[in-house]
N, C-alpha and C positions, 0 to 999 in steps of 0.2 A: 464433635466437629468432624465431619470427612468432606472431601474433595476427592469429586470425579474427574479427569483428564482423558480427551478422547484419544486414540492413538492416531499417529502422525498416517495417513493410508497410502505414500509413497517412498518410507525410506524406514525401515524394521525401528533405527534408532535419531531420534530428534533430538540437538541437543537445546534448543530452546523449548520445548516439553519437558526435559530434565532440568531444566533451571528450577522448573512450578516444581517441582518432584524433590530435589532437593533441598530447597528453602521447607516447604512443606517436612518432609522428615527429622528436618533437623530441628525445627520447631514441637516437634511429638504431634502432628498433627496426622490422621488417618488418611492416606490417598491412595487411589484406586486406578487402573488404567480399563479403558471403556471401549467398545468396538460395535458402532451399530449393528452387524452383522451377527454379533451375541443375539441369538433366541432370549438371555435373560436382561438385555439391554434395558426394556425398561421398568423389569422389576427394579435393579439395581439402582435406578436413576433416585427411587424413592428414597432412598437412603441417605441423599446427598444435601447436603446445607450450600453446595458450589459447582458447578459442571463449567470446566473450560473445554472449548473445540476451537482451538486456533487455524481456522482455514485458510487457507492461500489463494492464488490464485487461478488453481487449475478447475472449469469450467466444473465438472465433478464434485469438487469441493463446494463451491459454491449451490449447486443442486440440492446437495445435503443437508447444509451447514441452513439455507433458506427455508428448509421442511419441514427440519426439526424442533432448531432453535426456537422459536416461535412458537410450539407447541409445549416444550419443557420449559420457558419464562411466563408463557401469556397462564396456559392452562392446568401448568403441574404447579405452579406459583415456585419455583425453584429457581434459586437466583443465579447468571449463567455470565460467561464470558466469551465472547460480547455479546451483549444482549443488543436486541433489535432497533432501539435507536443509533447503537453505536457503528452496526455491520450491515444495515441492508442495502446501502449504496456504497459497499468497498469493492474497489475494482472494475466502477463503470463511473468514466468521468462526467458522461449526462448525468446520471442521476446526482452528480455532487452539481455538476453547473446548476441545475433547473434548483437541487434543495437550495444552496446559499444564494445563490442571488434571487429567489422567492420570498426570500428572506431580508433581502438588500445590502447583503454582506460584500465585500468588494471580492469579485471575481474576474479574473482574464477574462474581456471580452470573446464568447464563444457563436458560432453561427450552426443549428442543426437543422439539418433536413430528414426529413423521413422520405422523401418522394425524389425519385430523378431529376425529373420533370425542372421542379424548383429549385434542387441544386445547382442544373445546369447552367436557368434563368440568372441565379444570381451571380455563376460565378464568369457571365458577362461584363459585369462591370463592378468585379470585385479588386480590391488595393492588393496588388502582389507585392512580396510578398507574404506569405500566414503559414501556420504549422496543421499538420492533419494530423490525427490521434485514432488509431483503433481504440475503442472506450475500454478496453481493458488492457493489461499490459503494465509491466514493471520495469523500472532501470532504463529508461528513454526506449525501451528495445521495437512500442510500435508508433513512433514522432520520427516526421520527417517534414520538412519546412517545404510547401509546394512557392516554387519560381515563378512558372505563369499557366496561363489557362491550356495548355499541351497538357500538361503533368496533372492538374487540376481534374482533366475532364475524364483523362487516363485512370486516375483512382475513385473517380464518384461510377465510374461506368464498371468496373469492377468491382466495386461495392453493393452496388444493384443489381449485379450480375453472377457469376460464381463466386463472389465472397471470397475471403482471406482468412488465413488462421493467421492466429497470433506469430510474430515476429516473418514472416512471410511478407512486408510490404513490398510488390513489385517496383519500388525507386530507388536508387543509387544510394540517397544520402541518409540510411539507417544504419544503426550502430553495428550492423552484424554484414558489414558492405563485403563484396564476393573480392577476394584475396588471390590472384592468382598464381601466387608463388607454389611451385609443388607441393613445399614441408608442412604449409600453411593447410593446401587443399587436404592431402592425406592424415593430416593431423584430425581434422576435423572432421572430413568422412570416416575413419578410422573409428573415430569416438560411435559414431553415431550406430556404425557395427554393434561395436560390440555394445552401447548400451540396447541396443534391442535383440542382442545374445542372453543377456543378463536381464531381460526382460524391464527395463530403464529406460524406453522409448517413450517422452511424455507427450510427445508430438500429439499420440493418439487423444488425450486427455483435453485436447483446443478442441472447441466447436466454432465452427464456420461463422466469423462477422461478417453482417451483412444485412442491409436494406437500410442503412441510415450511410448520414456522414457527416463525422464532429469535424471544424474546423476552427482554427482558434486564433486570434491576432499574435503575430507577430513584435516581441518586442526586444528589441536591439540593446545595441550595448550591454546587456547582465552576463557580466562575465561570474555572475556563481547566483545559485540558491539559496534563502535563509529557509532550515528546516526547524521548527517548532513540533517540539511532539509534546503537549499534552495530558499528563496522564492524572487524574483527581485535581490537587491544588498545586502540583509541580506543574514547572515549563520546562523541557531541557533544549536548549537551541545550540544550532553549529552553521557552518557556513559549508556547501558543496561546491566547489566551484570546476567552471565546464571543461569538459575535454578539447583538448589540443585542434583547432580549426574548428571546432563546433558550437555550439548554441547548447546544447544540454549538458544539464548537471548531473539529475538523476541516475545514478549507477557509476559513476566516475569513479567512486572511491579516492577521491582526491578531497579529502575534509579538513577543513578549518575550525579546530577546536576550542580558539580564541572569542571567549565569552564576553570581552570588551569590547568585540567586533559586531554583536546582536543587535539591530534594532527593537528594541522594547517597546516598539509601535505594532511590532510583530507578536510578540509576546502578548500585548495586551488584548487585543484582538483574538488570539487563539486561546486566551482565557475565556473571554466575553462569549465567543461561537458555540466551545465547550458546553459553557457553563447553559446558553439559551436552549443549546441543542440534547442536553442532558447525554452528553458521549460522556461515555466512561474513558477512553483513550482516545487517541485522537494527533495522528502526524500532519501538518500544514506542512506546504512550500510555497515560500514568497518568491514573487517577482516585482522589479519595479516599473511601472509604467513611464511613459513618453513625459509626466510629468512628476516622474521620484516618488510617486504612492507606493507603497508597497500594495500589491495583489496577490492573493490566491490563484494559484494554479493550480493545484489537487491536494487529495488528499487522502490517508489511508489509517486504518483504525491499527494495521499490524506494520512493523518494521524488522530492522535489522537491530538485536537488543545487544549485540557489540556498542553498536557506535552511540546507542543511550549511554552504558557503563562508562566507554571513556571518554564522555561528559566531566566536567571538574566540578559540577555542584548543578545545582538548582535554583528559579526563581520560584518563590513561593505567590502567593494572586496578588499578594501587598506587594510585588518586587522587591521582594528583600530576597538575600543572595544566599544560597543553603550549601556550603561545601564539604564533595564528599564524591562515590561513585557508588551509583547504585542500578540494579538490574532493572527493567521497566518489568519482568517478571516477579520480584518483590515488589515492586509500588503498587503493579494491581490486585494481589494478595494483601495487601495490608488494606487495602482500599474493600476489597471484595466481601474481608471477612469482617472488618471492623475491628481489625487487633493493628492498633497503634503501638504495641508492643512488643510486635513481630522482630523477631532477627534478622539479619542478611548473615549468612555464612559466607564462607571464606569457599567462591567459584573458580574456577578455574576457566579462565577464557576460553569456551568453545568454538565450531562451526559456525554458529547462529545459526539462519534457516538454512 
């Protein structure tokens, strides 16, 4: 048995990579670290019974992560993490709107345009107000809730025009809003120095959104998130709930780890999606609508593998309750390789991503 793990290509040491890395050795199991940029990249690939490349979000990643993968699952028959039903729409919420609701899964009512022209049309006699989303983007960082058709016309005409990078929304109410306290300013321009001293600048790594615009109902009252992540026959759920005067949850770090508080309406449903949609993992966020449904609002194959661990147990697909804390980096090894026998070693709570 070996296992390949691709190397993290913005930060020397990862410690959600060392999670696979250490479960794996302490089990006596053979693993290897992988860099496409190796001339013998894919001699070595033959060798492997597993190849995980957990990518993120930086446009780069994704380039890669879509070339490859695909070629090492569909054509080397080598079984990969994530494989391609799990990751080809992580990190662009069109591509999750159009998959589930294609599907008829309940999803946040969404409105996309590809053309100005028709954005503009619609957004005549559109219900203020809704939330605008760059289709990629983590942690609320590109959601801002448009007011009325000023603001409205202001981001579809920039959108079809010189584009935005990630976290760049020109409107006030994004989570990275301009601070004009001195400590605040120089804190932050300081940072931004030296990380591109240290050559740290990921800025470079966004490519320009642009020529669409996602735009998504509005729905009041949720004052928090139900997150359902997914992973084989586990559910592990927690509750986020939103920041201080805001409407998002997403990135709060305000988490309710109270598993009597889960709707298992939620649960049941990100079994059922999973299981249709053959995702090997698989994070949900619910939201409830104007009439108490719970909905999907996105969703993402990779997470923060902190706030799985301190989970207090699992539902299994029967809803039966499994307690215990465990890393979503062993459930997918145990799942990947077919050792139900697998250990969890004693981790030490790292960084995450």
């Amino acid at each position: 048995m070996k296992v390949g793990i691709h190397k993290d290509n913005y930060r020397e040491e990862c410690e959600f990579l060392k999670c696979y890395e250490t479960i794996l050795k302490s089990n006596g199991i053979d693993c290897i670290w992988l860099d496409i940029n190796d001339q013998e990249f894919w001699v070595k690939l033959k060798e492997l019974d597993l190849f995980i490349f957990r990518w993120t979000h930086f446009d780069n990643d994704r380039n890669l992560a879509l070339t490859i993968l695909p070629v090492i699952e569909k054509n080397m028959n080598i079984k990969v993490f994530p494989d391609y039903n799990t990751c080809w729409h992580f990190d662009d919420k069109i591509k999750q709107y159009y998959l589930l609701t294609s599907q008829g899964y309940p999803f946040t009512k969404c409105w996309v345009f590809w053309e100005r022209d028709k954005a503009l049309e619609w957004l005549k006699n559109a219900k203020y107000p809704f939330v605008f989303k760059l289709k990629v983007g983590a942690g609320s960082s590109n959601v801002v809730k448009i007011e009325n058709e000023h603001d409205a016309k202001k981001i579809t005409n920039t959108m079809f025009g010189t584009g935005v990078k990630s976290g760049n929304l020109p409107l006030k109410n994004t989570t990275d809003e301009v601070d004009f306290s001195l400590y605040k300013y120089l804190r932050k321009t300081g940072k931004k120095i030296i990380n591109r001293i240290n050559n740290k600048d990921v800025s470079v790594l966004w490519q320009i959104e642009k020529n669409y615009v996602l735009f998504q109902e509005f729905l009041p009252n949720n004052t928090f998130d139900t997150r359902i992540t997914v992973i084989g026959d586990r559910a592990f759920g927690f509750r986020r709930l939103t920041r201080k005067n805001d409407f998002r949850a997403s990135g709060s770090g305000n988490i309710d780890y109270d598993a009597s508080k889960i709707d298992l309406n939620c649960v049941k449903l990100a079994f059922k999606i999973s299981k249709e949609l053959g995702f090997q993992s698989m994070a949900y966020d619910f939201l409830y609508n104007q009439n108490m449904e719970a909905e999907i609002c996105e969703i993402s194959y990779t997470y923060q593998d902190r706030a799985i661990f301190k989970c207090s147990g699992f539902w299994d697909n029967q809803l039966k309750w499994h307690e215990g804390h465990f890393w979503p980096q062993y459930c997918q090894l145990v799942d990947m390789l077919g050792m139900h026998d697998l250990k969890q070693p004693d981790i030490k709570l790292g960084k995450g991503i």
